[in-house]
C-alpha positions as CSV (number, residue, x, y, z in Angstrom):
1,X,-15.7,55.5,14.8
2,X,-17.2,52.4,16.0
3,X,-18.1,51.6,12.8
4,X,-14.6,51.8,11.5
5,X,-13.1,49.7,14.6
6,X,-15.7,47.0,14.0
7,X,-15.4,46.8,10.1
8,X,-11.3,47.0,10.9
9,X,-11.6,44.3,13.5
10,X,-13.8,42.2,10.9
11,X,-11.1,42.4,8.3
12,X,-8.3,41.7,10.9
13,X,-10.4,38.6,12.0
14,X,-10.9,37.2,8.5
15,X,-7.2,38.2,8.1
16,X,-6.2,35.8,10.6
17,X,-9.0,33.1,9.1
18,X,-7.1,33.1,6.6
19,X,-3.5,33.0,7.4
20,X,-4.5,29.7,9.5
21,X,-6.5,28.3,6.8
22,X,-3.3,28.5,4.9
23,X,-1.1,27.4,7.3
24,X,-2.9,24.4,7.9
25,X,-3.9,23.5,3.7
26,X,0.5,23.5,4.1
27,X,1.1,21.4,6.6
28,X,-1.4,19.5,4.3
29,X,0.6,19.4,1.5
30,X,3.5,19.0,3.6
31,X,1.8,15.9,4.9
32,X,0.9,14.6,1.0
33,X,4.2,15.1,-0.1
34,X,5.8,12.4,2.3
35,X,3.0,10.3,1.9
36,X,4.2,10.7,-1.9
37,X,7.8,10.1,-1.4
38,X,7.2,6.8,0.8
39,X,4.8,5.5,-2.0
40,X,8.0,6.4,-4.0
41,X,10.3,4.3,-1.8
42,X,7.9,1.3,-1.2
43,X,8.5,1.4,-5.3
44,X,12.1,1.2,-5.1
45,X,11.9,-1.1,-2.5
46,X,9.9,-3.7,-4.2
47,X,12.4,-3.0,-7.5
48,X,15.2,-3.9,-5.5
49,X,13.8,-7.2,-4.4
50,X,12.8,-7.9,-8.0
51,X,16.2,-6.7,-9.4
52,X,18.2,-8.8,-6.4
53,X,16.4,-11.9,-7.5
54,X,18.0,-11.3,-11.1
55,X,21.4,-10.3,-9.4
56,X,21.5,-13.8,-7.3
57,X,20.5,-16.0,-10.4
58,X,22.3,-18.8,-11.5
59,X,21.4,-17.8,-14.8
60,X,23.9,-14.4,-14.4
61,X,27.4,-14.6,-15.8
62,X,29.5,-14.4,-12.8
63,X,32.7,-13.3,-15.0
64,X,31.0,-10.3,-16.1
65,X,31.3,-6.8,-14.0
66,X,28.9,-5.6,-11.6
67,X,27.8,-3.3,-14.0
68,X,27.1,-5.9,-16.9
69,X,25.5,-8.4,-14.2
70,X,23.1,-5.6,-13.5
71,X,22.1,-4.9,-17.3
72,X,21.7,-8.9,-17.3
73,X,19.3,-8.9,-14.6
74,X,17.3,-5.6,-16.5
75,X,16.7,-7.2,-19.5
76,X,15.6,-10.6,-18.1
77,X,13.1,-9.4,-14.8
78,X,9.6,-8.9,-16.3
79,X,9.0,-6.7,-13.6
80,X,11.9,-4.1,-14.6
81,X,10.9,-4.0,-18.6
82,X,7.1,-3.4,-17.4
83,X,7.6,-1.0,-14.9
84,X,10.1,0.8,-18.1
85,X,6.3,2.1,-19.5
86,X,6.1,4.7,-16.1
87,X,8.9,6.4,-17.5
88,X,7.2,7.0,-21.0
89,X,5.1,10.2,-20.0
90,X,8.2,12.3,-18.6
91,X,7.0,12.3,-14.7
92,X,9.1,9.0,-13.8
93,X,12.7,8.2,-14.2
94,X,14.1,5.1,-12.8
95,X,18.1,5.0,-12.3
96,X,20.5,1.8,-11.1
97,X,23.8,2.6,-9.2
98,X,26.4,-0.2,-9.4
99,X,29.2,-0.6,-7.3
100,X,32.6,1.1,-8.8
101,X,30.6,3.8,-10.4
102,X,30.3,7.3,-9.1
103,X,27.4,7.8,-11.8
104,X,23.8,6.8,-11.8
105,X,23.0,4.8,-15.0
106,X,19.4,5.3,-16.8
107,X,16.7,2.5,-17.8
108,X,17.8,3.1,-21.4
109,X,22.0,3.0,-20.2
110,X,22.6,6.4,-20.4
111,X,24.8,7.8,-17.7
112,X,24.0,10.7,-15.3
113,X,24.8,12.1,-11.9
114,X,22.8,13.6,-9.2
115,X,25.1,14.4,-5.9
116,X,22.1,14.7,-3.8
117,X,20.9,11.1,-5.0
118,X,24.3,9.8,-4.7
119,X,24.7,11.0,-0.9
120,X,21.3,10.0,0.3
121,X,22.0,6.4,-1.3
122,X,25.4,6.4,0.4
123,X,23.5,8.0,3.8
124,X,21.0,4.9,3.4
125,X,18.6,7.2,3.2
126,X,14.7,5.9,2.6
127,X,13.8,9.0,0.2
128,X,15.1,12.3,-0.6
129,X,13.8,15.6,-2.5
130,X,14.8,17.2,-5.7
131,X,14.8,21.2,-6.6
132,X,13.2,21.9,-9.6
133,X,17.2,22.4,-11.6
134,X,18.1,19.0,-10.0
135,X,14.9,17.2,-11.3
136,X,15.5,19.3,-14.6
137,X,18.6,18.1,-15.4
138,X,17.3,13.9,-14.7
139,X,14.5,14.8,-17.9
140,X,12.4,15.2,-15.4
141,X,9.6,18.9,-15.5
142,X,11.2,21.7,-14.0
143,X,9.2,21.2,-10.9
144,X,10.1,19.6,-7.5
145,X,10.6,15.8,-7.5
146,X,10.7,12.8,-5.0
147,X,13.3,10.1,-4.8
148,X,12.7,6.8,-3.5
149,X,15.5,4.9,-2.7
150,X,16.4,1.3,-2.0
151,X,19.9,-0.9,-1.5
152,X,20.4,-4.7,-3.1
153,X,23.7,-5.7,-1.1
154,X,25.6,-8.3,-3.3
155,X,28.2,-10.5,-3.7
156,X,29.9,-8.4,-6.5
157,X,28.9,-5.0,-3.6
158,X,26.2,-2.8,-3.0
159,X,24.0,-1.7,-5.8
160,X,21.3,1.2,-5.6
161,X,17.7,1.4,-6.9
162,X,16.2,5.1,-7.1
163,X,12.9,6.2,-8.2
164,X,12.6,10.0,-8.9
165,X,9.1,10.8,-9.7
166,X,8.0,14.1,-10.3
167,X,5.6,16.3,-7.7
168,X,4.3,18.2,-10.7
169,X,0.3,17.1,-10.6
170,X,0.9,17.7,-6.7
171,X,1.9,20.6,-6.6
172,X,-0.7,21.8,-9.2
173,X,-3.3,20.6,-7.2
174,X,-1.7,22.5,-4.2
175,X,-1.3,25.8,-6.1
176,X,-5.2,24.8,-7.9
177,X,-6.0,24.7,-3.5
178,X,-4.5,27.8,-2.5
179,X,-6.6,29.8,-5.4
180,X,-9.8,27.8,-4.3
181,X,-8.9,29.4,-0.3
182,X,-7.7,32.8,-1.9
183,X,-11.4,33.1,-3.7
184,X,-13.4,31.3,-0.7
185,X,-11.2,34.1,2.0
186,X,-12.3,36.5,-0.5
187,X,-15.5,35.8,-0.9
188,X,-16.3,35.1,2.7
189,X,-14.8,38.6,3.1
190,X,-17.3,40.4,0.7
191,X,-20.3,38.5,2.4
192,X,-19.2,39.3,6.2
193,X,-18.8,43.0,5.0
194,X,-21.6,43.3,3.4
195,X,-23.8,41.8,6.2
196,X,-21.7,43.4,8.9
197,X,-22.3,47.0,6.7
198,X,-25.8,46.4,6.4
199,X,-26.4,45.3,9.9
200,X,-24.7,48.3,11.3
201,X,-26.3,50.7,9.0
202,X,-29.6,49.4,10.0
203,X,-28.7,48.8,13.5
204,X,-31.0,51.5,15.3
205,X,-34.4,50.9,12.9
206,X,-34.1,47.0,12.4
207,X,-32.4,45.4,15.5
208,X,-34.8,42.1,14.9
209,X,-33.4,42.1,11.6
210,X,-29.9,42.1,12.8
211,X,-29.9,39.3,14.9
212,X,-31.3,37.2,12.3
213,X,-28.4,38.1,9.8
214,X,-25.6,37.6,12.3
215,X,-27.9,34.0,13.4
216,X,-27.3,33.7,9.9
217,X,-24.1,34.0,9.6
218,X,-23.0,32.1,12.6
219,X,-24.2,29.1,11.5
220,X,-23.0,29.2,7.5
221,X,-19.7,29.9,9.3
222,X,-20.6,26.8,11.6
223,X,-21.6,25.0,8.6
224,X,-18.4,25.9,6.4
225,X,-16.3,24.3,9.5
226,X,-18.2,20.9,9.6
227,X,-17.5,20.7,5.9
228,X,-14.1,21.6,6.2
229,X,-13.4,19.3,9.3
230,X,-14.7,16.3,7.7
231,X,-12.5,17.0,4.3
232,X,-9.7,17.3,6.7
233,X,-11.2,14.3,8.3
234,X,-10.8,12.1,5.6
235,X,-7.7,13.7,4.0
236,X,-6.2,13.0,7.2
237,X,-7.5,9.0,7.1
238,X,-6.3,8.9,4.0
239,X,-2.7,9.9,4.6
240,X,-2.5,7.7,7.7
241,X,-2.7,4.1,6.0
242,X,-4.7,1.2,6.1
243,X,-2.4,-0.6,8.8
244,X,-3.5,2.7,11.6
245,X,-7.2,2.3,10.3
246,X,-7.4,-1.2,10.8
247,X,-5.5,-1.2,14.0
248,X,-7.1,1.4,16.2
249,X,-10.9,0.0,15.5
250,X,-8.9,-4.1,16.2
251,X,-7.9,-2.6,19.8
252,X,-11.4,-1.2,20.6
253,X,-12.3,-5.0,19.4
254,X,-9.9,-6.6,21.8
255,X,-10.5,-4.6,24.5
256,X,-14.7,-5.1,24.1
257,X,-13.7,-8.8,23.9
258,X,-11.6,-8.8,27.2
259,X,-14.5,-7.0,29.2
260,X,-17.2,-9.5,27.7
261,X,-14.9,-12.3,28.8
262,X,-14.7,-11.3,32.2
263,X,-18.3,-10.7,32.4
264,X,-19.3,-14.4,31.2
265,X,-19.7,-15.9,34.3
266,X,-18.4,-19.0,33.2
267,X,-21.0,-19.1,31.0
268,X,-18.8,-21.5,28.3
269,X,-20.8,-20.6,25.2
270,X,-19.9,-16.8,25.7
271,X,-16.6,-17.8,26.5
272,X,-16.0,-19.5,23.4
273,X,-17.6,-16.9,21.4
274,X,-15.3,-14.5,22.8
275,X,-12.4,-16.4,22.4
276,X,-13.0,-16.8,18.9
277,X,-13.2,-13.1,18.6
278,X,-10.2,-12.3,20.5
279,X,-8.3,-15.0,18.5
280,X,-9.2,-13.7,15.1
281,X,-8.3,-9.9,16.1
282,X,-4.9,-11.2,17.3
283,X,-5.0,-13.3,14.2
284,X,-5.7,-9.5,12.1
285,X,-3.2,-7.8,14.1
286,X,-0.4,-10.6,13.0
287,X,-1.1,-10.0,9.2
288,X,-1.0,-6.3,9.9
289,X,2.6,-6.4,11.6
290,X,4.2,-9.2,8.9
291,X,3.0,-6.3,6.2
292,X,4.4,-3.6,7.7
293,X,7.1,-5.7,8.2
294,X,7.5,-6.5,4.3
295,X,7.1,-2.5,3.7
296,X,9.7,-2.2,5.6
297,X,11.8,-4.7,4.3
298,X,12.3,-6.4,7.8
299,X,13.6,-10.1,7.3
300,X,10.5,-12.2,8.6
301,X,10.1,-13.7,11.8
302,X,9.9,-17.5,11.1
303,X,8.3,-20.0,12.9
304,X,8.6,-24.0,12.7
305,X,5.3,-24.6,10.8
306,X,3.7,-28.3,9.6
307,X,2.5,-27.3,6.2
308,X,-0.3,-29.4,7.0
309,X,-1.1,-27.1,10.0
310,X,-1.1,-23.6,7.8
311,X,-3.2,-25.4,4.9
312,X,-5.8,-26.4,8.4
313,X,-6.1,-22.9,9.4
314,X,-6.4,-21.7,6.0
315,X,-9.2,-24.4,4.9
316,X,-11.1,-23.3,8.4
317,X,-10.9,-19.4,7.4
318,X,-12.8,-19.8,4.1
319,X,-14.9,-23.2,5.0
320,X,-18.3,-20.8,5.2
321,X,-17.4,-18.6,1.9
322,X,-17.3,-21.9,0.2
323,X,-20.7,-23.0,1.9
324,X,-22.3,-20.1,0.8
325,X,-21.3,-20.3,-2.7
326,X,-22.2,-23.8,-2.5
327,X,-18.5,-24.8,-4.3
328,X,-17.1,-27.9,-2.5
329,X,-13.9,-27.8,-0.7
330,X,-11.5,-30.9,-0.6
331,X,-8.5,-31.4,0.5
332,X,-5.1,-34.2,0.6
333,X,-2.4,-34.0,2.6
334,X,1.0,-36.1,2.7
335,X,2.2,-38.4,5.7
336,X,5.1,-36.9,7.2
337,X,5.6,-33.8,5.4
338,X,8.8,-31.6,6.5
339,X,8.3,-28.8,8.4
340,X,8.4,-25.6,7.1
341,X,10.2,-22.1,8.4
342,X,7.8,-19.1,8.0
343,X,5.8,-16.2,9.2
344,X,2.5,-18.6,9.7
345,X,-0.2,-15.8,9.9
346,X,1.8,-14.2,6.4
347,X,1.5,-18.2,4.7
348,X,-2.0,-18.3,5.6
349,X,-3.2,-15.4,4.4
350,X,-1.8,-16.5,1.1
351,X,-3.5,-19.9,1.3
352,X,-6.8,-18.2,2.2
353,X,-6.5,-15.4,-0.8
354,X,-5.6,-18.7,-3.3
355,X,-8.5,-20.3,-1.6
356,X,-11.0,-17.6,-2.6
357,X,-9.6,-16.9,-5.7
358,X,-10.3,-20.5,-6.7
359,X,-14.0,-20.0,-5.2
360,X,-14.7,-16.9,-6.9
361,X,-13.6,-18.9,-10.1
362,X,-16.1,-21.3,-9.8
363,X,-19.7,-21.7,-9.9
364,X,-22.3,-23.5,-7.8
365,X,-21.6,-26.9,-8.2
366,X,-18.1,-26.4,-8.6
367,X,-14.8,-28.3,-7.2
368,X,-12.1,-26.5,-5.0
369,X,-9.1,-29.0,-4.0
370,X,-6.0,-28.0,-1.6
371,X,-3.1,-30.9,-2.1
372,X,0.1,-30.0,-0.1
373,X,2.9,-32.7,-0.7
374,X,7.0,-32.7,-0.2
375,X,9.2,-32.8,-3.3
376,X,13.0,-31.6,-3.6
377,X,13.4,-29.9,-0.5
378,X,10.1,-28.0,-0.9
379,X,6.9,-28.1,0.5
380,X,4.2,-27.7,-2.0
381,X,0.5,-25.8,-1.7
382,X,-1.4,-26.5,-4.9
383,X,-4.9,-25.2,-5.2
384,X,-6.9,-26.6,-8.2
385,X,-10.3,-25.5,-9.2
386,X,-12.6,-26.7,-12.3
387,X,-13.6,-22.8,-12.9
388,X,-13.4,-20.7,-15.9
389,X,-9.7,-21.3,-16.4
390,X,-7.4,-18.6,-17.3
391,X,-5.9,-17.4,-20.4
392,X,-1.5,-17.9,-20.8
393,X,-1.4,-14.1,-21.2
394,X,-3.8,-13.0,-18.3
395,X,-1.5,-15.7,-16.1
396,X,1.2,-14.0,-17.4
397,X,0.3,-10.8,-15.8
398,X,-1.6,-12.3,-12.4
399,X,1.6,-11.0,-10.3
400,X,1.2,-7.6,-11.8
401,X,0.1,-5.0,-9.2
402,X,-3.6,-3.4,-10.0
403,X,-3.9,-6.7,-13.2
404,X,-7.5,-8.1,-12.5
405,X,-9.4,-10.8,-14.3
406,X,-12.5,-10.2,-12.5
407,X,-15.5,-7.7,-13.1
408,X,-15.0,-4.0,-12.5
409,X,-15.5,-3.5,-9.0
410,X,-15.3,-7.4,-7.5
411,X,-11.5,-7.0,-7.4
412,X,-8.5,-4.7,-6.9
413,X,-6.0,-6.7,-8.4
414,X,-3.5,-6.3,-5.5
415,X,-4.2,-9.8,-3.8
416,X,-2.1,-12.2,-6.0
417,X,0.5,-9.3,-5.9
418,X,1.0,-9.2,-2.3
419,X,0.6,-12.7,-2.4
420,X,3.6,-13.5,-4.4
421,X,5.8,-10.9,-2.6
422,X,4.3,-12.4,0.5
423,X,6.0,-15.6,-0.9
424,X,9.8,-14.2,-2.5
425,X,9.8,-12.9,1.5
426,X,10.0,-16.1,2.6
427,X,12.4,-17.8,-0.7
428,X,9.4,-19.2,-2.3
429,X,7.6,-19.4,-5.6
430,X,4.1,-18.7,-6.7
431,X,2.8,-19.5,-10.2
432,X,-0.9,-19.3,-11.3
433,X,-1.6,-21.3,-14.6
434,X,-4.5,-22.6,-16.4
435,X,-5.1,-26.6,-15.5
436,X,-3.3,-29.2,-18.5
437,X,-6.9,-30.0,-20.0
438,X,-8.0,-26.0,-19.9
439,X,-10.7,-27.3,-17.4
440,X,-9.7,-24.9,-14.7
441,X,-7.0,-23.0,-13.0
442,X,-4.1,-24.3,-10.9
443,X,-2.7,-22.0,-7.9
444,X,1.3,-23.3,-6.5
445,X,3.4,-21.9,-3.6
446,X,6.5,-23.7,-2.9
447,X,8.3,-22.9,0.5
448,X,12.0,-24.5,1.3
449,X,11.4,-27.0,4.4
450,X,13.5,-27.2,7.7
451,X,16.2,-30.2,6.7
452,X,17.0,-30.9,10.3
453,X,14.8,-32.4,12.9
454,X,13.0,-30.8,15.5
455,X,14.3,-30.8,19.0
C-alpha cells in the first residue's frame, strides 16, 4: 500500500509538473504572439508614413479620387513596390482602405472585405487577430493571422494601412514545443518511476544506494530547472525590447553616478568624470525616449537648435573613433545660420551614425569633412569622405531596412534606416550618393529652419 500511494503521489506530482510547464510555455506563446502583432503594426506604421508622403506630394493629381490618389502614391513610393516582394510566399498580404469605400483593396487592386479589419481600423485599433476562415478567405494559410494596422489622415479623409501576416511558422513552432514538453513530461516520468520502483524495491537491502539515486535525481531535476530558467530567461529578454534592456542597466548607471558624486569631496577631477557620465546616460536615455517616441508615432518634441550646435555635439561624440582609426576629421560651418526646430538628441544621433559611416568608409590616412550651410529655407548637414565610394544601385537601396554594404557581421543594416526615418520625423531629407569625381561618398540631411526670430 505504501508503495502504491507513493508511486500514485509520484505520478500526481509529475502531473502537476506538467500542467504548469504547459501553462507557462502558453503564456509564452501568448507573450510571442503580441510581440508578433506589434512587429506587425510598427510595419504598418512605417507604410503609412511612407504611403502619406506619396499622398501629400505635389506630384499627386488633386482632381483624381481618393482612391486613384492612393494607387498614384503605390506605384510611385519605392518603399510600397519593394515591400510588394513579402507578399510573394503567401504568409503576407498588405491591403489599403481609402475613404468612401467599405472594401479593403489588395497590392495588386483587387477588392476584398474583412469586417473584423474594417472595425478595428474604424476602432483605431493598433493590431487585431484573424481566425483561421478569416485569414483563409484574405489568401492567406488556413491558420491564425496578425493585423497590423495604421491611419494616414488626409486632406481627401482618412485612409488605412493593414498588414495581415500569417502566425503559421509560430504556431508550428508552438505545436513543434508542446510535443518537445509532451516527450520531455514523458520521459521524466519513465525515469522518476523507474528510480522511484527501483529504490523502493530495494529500499530494506540497499538504503546507501537509495540515497544516492534520489541525490541523483534531485539535482538532474535541479539542473533541468537552471536550464529551463535561463531559456525563459532569455526568451523573456528577448520579448521585452531593446529600449527596457538598455534602460534598466542606464538607471543602475545614473544612480552609481549620483552616489560617486556625492562622495567626491569636491575633489573636481571626480566630479567631472562623473558628470560626464551622468550626462552621457541622460544623453542615452533621450535617444531611447525620441525612438519610442517614433514607434509610437508621437509628433516630436522640438527644440530651437543652432545647426551649428547639433553638428558640435555630434563631431565631439565620434572625435576619439576617428583618432583611433587615424581618419581626420574637418569641419566648416556658416556665419549666421538659421535655427533649426528638432528633437536635438534624435538629429545628433543621425549626425554621429553619418559620421561613422563615413569613418568606417575610409582608411588610415583618410579625410572625413562635416560642412553645414543655409540654402532655401533649409539647413544643410553634408558629410563627405574620400572612401571607397558607393555604387548608384547600392545607394539606391542605403534607406532599405536590413541593406548593408559592409562585411558580414560589421553591420546590421538598420542605421541609415532609422536614420532617414529619424529625419522624414522631423520634414527632412536624407540622400546618400557617391561623390561627382567617384572619389568617395557624400552623406545630406536637410532640416526646414525656424523663419522667425528668437525671442
Amino acid at each position: 500500500m505504501k508503495t502504491r500511494s507513493l508511486l500514485i503521489w509520484m505520478l500526481l506530482a509529475t502531473a502537476a509538473v506538467a500542467a504548469i510547464a504547459y501553462w507557462d510555455e502558453q503564456r509564452e506563446f501568448g507573450a510571442a504572439l503580441n510581440d508578433f502583432a506589434d512587429e506587425q503594426a510598427l510595419l504598418a506604421q512605417t507604410l503609412s508614413h511612407s504611403l502619406g508622403a506619396g499622398l501629400g506630394a505635389n506630384t499627386a493629381d488633386k482632381a483624381a479620387t481618393p482612391e486613384q490618389r492612393l494607387q498614384q502614391a503605390l506605384q510611385h513610393e519605392p518603399l510600397i513596390s519593394a515591400l510588394r516582394s513579402l507578399e510573394k510566399p503567401p504568409l503576407v498580404r498588405l491591403l489599403w482602405h481609402s475613404p468612401g469605400h467599405d472594401e479593403l483593396t489588395r497590392s495588386d487592386g483587387s477588392r476584398a472585405r474583412s469586417r473584423v479589419i474594417e472595425a478595428a481600423l474604424a476602432a483605431d485599433a493598433p493590431w487585431v487577430r484573424l481566425s483561421r476562415e478569416e485569414a483563409a478567405a484574405l489568401g492567406l494559410p488556413a491558420r491564425m493571422a496578425m493585423v497590423g494596422l495604421s491611419r494616414i489622415d488626409t486632406s481627401d479623409g482618412r485612409f488605412g494601412v493593414a498588414v495581415v501576416a500569417s502566425a503559421k511558422r509560430e504556431r508550428d513552432r508552438e505545436r513543434l514545443a508542446e510535443w518537445r514538453l509532451i516527450s520531455s513530461v514523458l520521459v521524466a516520468s519513465g525515469l522518476v518511476l523507474a528510480f522511484g520502483g527501483a529504490a523502493l524495491r530495494n529500499q530494506r537491502k540497499q538504503l546507501a544506494l537509495e540515497h544516492e539515486l534520489a541525490v541523483a535525481a534531485m539535482q538532474s531535476e535541479r539542473d533541468e530547472r537552471l536550464v529551463r530558467a535561463d531559456k525563459l530567461a532569455t526568451m523573456g529578454a528577448l520579448a521585452t525590447g531593446i529600449a527596457h534592456e538598455v534602460s534598466t542597466p542606464l538607471g543602475v548607471i545614473l544612480g552609481r553616478a549620483e552616489q560617486l558624486r556625492a562622495r567626491s569631496d569636491g575633489d573636481e577631477r571626480w566630479q567631472r568624470a562623473v558628470g560626464t557620465i551622468i550626462e552621457q546616460a541622460d544623453r542615452i536615455n533621450g535617444i531611447i525616449r525620441g525612438f519610442l517616441a517614433l514607434v509610437r508615432g508621437d509628433a516630436p518634441r522640438l527644440e530651437r537648435v543652432s545647426p551649428s550646435a547639433l553638428a558640435s555635439v555630434a563631431l565631439d561624440l565620434v572625435e576619439h573613433r576617428f583618432t583611433k582609426a587615424g581618419v581626420a576629421l574637418s569641419h566648416a560651418f556658416a556665419a549666421n545660420l538659421p535655427d533649426v526646430a528638432c528633437g536635438p538628441r534624435l538629429i545628433e544621433q543621425v549626425l554621429v551614425n553619418l559620421l561613422l559611416n563615413a569613418c568606417d568608409a575610409c582608411s588610415a590616412g583618410g579625410q572625413v569633412e562635416l560642412n553645414v550651410l543655409a540654402e532655401g529655407g533649409h539647413a544643410a548637414f553634408i558629410v563627405t569622405d574620400d572612401g571607397t565610394g558607393i555604387s548608384a544601385d547600392a545607394a539606391a537601396r542605403l534607406m532599405e531596412p536590413f541593406f548593408t554594404t559592409k562585411p558580414a557581421g560589421a553591420g546590421s543594416g538598420l542605421g541609415l534606416a532609422i536614420a532617414s526615418e529619424l529625419v522624414k520625423h522631423h520634414r527632412g531629407t536624407l540622400t546618400v550618393a557617391a561623390r561627382p569625381d567617384h572619389s568617395g561618398t557624400r552623406a545630406r540631411v536637410e532640416l526646414p529652419t525656424v523663419s522667425e526670430p528668437a525671442p
